[in-house]
C-alpha positions as a Markdown table, in Angstrom:
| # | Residue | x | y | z |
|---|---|---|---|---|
| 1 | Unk | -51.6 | 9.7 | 15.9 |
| 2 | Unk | -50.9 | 5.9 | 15.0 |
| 3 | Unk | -47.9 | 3.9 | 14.9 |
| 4 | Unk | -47.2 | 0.8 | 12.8 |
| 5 | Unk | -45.2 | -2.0 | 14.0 |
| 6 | Unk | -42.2 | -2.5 | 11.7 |
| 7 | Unk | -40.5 | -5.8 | 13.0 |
| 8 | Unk | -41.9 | -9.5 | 14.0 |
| 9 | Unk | -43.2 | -8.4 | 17.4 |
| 10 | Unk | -42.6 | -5.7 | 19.9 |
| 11 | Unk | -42.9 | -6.0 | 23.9 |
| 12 | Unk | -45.8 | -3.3 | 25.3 |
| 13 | Unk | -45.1 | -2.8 | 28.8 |
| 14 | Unk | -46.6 | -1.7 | 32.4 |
| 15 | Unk | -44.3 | 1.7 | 32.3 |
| 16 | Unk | -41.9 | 3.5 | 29.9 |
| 17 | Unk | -38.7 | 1.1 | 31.0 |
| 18 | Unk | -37.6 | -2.1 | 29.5 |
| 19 | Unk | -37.5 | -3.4 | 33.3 |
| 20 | Unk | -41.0 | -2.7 | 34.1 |
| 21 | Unk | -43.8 | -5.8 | 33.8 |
| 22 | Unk | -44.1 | -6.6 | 30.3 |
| 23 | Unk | -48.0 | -6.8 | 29.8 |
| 24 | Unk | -48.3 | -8.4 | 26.0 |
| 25 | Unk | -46.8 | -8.4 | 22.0 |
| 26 | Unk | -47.5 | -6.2 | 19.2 |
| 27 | Unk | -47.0 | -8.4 | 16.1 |
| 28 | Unk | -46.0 | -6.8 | 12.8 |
| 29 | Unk | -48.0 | -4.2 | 11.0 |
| 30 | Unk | -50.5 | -3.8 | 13.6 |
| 31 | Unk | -51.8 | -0.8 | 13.8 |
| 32 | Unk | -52.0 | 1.1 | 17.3 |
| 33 | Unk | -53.0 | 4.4 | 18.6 |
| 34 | Unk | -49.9 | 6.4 | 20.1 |
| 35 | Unk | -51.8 | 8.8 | 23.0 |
| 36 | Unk | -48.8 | 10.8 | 24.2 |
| 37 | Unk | -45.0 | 10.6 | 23.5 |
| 38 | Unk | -42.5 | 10.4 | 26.7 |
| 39 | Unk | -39.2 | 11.2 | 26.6 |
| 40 | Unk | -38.5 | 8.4 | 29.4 |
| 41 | Unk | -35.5 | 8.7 | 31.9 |
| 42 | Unk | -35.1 | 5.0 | 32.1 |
| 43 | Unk | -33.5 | 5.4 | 28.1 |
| 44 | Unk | -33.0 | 3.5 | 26.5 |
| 45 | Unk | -29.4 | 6.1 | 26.0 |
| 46 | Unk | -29.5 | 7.6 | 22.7 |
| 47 | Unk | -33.5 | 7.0 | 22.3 |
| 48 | Unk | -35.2 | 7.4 | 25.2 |
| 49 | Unk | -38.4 | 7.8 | 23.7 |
| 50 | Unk | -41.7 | 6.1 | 24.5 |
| 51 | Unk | -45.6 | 6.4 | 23.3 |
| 52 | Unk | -48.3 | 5.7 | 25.8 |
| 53 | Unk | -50.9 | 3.3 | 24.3 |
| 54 | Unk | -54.1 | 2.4 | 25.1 |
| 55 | Unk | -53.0 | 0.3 | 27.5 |
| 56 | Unk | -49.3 | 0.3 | 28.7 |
| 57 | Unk | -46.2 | 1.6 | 26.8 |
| 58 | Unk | -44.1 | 0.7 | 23.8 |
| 59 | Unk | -40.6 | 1.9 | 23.1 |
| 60 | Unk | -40.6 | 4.1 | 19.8 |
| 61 | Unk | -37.6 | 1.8 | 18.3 |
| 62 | Unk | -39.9 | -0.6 | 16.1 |
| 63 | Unk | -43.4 | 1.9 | 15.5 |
| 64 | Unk | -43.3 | 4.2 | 12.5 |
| 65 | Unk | -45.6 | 6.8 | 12.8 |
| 66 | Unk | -48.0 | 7.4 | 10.2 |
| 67 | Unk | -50.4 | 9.5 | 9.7 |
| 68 | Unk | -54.2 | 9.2 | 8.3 |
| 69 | Unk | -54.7 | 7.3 | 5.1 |
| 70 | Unk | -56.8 | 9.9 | 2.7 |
| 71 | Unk | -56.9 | 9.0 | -0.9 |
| 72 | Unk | -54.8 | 11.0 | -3.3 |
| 73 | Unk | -55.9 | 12.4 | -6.6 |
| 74 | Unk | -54.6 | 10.1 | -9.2 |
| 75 | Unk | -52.5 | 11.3 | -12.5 |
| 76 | Unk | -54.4 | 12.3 | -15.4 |
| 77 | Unk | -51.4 | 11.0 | -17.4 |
| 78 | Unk | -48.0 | 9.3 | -16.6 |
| 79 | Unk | -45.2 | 11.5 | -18.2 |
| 80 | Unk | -42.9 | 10.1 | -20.2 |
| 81 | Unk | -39.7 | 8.8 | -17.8 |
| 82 | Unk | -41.4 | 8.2 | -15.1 |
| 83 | Unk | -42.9 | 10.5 | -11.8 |
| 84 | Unk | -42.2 | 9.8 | -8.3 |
| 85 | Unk | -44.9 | 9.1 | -5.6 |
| 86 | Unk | -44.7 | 8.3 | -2.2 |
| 87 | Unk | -46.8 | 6.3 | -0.8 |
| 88 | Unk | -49.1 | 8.0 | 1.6 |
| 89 | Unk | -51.6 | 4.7 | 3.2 |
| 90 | Unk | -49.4 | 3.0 | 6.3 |
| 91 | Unk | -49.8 | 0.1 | 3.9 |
| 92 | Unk | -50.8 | -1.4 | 0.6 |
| 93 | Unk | -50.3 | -4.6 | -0.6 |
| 94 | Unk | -48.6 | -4.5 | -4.5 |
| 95 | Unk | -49.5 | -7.3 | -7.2 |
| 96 | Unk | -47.9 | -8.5 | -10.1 |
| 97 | Unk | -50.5 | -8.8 | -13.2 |
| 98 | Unk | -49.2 | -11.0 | -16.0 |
| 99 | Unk | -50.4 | -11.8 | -19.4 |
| 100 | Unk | -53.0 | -14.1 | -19.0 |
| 101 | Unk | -55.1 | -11.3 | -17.0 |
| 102 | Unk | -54.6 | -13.0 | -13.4 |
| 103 | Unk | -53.0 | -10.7 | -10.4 |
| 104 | Unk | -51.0 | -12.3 | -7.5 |
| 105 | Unk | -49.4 | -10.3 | -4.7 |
| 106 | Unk | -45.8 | -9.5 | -4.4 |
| 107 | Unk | -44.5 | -7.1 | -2.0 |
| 108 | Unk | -46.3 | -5.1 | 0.5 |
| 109 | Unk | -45.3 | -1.1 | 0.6 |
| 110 | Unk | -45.2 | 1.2 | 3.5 |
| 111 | Unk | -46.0 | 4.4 | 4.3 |
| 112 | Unk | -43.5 | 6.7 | 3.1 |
| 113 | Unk | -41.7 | 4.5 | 0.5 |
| 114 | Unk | -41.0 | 6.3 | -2.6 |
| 115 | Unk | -41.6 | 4.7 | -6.0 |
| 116 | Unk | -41.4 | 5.3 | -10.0 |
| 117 | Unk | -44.9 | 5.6 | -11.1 |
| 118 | Unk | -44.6 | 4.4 | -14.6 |
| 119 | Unk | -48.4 | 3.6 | -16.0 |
| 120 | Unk | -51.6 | 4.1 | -15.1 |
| 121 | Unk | -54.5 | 1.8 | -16.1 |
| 122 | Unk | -57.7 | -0.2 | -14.2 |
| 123 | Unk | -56.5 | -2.6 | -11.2 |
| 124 | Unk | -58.2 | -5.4 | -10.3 |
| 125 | Unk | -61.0 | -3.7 | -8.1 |
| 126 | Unk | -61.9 | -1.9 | -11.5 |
| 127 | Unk | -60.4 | 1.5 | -9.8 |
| 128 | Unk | -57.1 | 3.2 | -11.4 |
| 129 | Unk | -53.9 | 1.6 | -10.5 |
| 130 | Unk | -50.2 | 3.0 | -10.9 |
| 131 | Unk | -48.2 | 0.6 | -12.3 |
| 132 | Unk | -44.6 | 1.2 | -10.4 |
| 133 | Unk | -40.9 | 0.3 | -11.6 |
| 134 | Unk | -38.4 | -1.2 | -9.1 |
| 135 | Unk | -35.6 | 0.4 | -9.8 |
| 136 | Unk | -33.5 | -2.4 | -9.1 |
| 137 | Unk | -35.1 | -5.4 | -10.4 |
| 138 | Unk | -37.2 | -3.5 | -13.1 |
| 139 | Unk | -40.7 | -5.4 | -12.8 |
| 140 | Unk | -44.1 | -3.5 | -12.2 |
| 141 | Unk | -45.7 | -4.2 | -9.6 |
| 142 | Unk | -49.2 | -2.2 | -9.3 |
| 143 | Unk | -50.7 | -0.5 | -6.4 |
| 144 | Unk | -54.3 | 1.3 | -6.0 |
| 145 | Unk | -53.4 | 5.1 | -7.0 |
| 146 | Unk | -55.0 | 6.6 | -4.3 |
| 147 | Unk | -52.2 | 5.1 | -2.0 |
| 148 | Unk | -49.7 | 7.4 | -3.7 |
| 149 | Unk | -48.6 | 10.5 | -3.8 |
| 150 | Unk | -47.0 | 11.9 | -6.8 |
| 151 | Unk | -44.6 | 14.0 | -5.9 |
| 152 | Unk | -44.3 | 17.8 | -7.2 |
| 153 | Unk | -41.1 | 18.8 | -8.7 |
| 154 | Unk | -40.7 | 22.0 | -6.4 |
| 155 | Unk | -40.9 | 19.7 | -3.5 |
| 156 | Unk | -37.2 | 18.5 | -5.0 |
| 157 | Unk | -36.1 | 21.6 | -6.0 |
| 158 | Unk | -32.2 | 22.4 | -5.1 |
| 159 | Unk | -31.8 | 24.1 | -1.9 |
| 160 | Unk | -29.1 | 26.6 | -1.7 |
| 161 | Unk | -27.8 | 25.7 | -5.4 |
| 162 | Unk | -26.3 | 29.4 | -5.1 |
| 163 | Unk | -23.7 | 28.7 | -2.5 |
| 164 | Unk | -20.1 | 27.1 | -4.2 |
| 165 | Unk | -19.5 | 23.5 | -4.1 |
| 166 | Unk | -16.9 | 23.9 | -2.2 |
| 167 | Unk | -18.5 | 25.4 | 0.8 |
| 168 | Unk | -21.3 | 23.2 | 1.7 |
| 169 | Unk | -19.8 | 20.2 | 3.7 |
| 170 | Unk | -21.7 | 17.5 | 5.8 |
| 171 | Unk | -20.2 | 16.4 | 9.1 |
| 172 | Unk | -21.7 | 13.1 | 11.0 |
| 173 | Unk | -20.5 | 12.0 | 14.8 |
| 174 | Unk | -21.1 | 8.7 | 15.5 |
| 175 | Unk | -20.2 | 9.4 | 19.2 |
| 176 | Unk | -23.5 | 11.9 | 18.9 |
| 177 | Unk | -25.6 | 10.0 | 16.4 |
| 178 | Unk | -25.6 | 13.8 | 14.5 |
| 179 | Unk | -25.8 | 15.0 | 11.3 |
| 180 | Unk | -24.7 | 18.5 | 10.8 |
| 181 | Unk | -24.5 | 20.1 | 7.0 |
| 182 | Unk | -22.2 | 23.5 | 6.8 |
| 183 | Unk | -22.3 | 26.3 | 4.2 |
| 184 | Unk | -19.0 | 27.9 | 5.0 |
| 185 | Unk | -18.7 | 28.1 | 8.7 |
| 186 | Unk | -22.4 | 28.7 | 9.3 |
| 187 | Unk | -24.7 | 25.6 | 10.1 |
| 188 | Unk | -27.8 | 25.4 | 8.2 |
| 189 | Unk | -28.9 | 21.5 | 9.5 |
| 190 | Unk | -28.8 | 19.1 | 12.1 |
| 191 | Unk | -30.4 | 16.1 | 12.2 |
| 192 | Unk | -30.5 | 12.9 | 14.7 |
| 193 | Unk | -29.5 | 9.4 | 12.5 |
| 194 | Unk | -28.9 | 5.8 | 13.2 |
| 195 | Unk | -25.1 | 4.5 | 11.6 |
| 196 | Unk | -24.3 | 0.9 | 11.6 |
| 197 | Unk | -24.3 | -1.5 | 14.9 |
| 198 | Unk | -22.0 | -3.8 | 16.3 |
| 199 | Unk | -19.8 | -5.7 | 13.5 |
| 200 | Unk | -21.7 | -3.5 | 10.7 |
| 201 | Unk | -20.2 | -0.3 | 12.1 |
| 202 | Unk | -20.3 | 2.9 | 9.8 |
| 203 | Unk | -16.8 | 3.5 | 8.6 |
| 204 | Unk | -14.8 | 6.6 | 9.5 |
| 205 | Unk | -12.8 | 8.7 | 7.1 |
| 206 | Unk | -13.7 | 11.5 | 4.6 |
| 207 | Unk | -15.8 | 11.1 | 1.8 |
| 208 | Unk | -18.2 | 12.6 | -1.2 |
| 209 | Unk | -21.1 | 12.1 | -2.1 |
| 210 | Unk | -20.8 | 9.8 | -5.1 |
| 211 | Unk | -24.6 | 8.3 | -6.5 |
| 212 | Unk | -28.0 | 10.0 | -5.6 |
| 213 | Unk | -31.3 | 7.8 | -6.5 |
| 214 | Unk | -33.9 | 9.4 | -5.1 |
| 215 | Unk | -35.6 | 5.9 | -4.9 |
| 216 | Unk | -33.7 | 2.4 | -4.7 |
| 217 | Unk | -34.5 | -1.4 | -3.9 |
| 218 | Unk | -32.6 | -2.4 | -0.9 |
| 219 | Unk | -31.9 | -6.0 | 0.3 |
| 220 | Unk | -31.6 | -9.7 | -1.4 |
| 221 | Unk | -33.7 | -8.0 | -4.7 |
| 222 | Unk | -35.6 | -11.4 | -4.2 |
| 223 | Unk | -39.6 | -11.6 | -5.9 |
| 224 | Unk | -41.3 | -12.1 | -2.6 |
| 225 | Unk | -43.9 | -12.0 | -0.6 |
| 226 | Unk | -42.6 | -13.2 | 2.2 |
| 227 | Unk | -42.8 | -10.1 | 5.3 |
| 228 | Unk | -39.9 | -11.6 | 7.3 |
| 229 | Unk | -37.5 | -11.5 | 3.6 |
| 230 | Unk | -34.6 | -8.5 | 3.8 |
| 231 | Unk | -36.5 | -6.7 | 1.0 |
| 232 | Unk | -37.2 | -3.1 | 1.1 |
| 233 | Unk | -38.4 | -1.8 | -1.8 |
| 234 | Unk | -38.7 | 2.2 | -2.3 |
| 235 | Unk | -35.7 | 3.2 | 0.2 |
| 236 | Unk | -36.3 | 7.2 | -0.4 |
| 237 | Unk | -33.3 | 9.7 | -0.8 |
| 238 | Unk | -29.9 | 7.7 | -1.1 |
| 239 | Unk | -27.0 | 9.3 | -1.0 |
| 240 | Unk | -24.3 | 7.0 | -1.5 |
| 241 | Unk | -20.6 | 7.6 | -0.2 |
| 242 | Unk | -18.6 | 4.9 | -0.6 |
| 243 | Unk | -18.8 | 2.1 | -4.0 |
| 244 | Unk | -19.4 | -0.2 | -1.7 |
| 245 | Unk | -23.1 | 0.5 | -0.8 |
| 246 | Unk | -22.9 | 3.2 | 2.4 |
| 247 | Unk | -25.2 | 6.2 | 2.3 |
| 248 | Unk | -27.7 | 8.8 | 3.9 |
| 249 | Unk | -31.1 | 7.4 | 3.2 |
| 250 | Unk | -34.6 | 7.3 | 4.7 |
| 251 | Unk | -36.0 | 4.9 | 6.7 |
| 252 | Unk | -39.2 | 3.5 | 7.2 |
| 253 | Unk | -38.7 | 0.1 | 8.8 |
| 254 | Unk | -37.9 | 1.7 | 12.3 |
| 255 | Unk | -37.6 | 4.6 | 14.2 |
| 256 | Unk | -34.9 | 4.5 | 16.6 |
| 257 | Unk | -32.9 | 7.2 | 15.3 |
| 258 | Unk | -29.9 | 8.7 | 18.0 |
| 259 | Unk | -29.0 | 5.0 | 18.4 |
| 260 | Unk | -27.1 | 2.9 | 16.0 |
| 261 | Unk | -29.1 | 0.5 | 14.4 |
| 262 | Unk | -28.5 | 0.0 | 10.4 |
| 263 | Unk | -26.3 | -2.6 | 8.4 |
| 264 | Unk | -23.3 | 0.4 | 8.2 |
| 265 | Unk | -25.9 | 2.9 | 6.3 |
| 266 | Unk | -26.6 | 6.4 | 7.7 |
| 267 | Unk | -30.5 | 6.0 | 8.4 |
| 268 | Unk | -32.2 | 9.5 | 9.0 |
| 269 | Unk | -36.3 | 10.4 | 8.9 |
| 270 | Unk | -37.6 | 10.4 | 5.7 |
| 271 | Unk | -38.0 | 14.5 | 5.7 |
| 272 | Unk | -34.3 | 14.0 | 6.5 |
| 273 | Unk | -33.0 | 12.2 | 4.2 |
| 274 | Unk | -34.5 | 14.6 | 1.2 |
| 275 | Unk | -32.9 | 17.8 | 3.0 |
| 276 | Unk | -29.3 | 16.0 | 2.4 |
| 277 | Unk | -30.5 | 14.7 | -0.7 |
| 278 | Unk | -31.6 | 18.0 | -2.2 |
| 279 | Unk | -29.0 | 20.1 | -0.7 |
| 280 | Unk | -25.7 | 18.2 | -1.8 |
| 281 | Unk | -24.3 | 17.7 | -4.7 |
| 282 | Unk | -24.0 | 16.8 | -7.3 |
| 283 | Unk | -27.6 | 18.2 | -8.3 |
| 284 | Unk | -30.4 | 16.5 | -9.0 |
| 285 | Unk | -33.9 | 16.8 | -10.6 |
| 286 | Unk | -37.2 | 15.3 | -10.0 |
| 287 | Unk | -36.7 | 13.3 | -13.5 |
| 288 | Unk | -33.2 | 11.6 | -12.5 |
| 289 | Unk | -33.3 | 7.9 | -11.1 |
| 290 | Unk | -29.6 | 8.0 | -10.6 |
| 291 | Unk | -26.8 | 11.0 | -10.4 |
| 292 | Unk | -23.5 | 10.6 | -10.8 |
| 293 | Unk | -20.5 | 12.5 | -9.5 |
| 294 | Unk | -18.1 | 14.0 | -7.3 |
| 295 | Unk | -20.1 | 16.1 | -5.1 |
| 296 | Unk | -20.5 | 17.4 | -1.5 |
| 297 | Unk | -17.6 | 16.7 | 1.4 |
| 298 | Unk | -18.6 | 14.2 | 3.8 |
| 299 | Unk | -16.4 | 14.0 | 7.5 |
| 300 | Unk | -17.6 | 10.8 | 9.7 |
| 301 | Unk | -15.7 | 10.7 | 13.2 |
């Protein structure tokens, strides 16, 4: 397996422990192999988790794992509305093509981002390029279409749409890190998460599940292609709770999940994030970009 280095640099060190001999830095979007995962008893608490490298160790925090980059089969035709793909290389590098003909780059995309694929036509290497919506800012920005992965619409299917609204409930302990989903009294889910640090602390209370977009533009909503800009672009599954902002979503810029770490969001895995997503309500389809309601009961202590 290979991880990716999600922030400006990461320590490697001499053993699985923060106090060990540092022994170099892992800049940002390198690429590394990840020989063994190690649960490590020096924590850090909440994610103790370590992957031996090459040479040394490097805490999981910062290193999304990705898996191999194999092209995709590309769309014979976009449908009409859109169709969501996710994209599948641990990296590709979108550009902008305006109406002179020329192409300049914009944002880069990472591995398991989720986008609107809107059009389809030849990119600038004369290979078929998707052209892709931001949801948010609503440019195109294009992207090689083997990179993505259009998503099937049985892979979003409802899950347990037979149960009553009123017995499916989600409860999330910050003192745990948890996310647990109910159906009556019986647990069907539990999953590990990262609420919001320090001063941008998750709130408690009860809530419901309010907006679902099963792609969004998160950050400034600056055109960039600045790497170090707050600009993530295809944040999968959100879930939003509060109309100020606060949801379940995916996460690709980090994996330290079990230890708070987000801006007051509920950060999950990806896989995650889509349970929630297609389990609550109010229910979705794989042709909405936004739902709207008053759905599933949401307990944060």
């Amino acid at each position: 397996m290979r991880g990716r280095v999600t922030r400006d640099a990461i320590y490697f060190y001499q053993q699985p422990d923060i106090h060990s001999p540092r022994l170099g830095i892992l800049k940002r979007d390198k690429l590394v192999d990840l020989y063994e995962v190690i649960q490590s008893p020096h924590g850090p608490a909440g994610n103790p988790r370590w992957y031996r490298l090459e040479q040394g160790y490097a805490h999981s925090a910062y290193l999304q794992r990705v898996e191999g980059a194999h092209p995709n089969p590309v769309l014979e035709t976009v449908p009409q509305g859109g169709q969501l793909g996710e994209i599948t290389f641990s990296m590709v590098q979108s550009m902008r093509h305006w109406p002179n003909g020329s192409w300049e780059p914009l944002y880069r995309l990472y591995y398991e981002s989720v986008f609107w694929i809107t059009s389809l036509g030849e990119g600038p290497d004369g290979h078929p390029w998707y052209g892709l919506t931001d949801d948010r800012l609503r440019v195109v920005y294009h992207v090689p279409a083997a990179a993505v992965r259009p998503i099937p619409a049985q892979e979003l299917a409802a899950i347990s749409p037979q149960v009553p609204e009123g017995s499916k409930r989600l409860q999330v302990s910050l003192a745990d890190q948890v996310v647990r989903a109910y159906e009556g009294e019986q647990q069907v889910f539990e999953a590990s998460m990262s609420s919001g640090a320090l001063l941008s602390g998750t709130p408690r209370g009860r809530y419901r599940i309010l907006v679902k977009r099963p792609s969004r533009h998160m950050g400034d909503g600056r055109l960039t292609t600045d790497l170090a800009a707050y600009e993530l672009p295809g944040v999968p599954w959100v879930s939003y709770f509060t109309g100020n902002g606060i949801a379940f979503h995916g996460a690709y810029w980090h994996d330290n999940f079990g230890s708070p770490t987000s801006h007051g969001c509920l950060n999950m895995r990806n896989a995650d994030a889509r349970w929630i997503y297609r389990w609550s309500t109010p229910p979705s389809t794989a042709t909405d970009w936004q739902i709207d309601g008053y759905g599933t009961r949401l307990d944060i202590s």
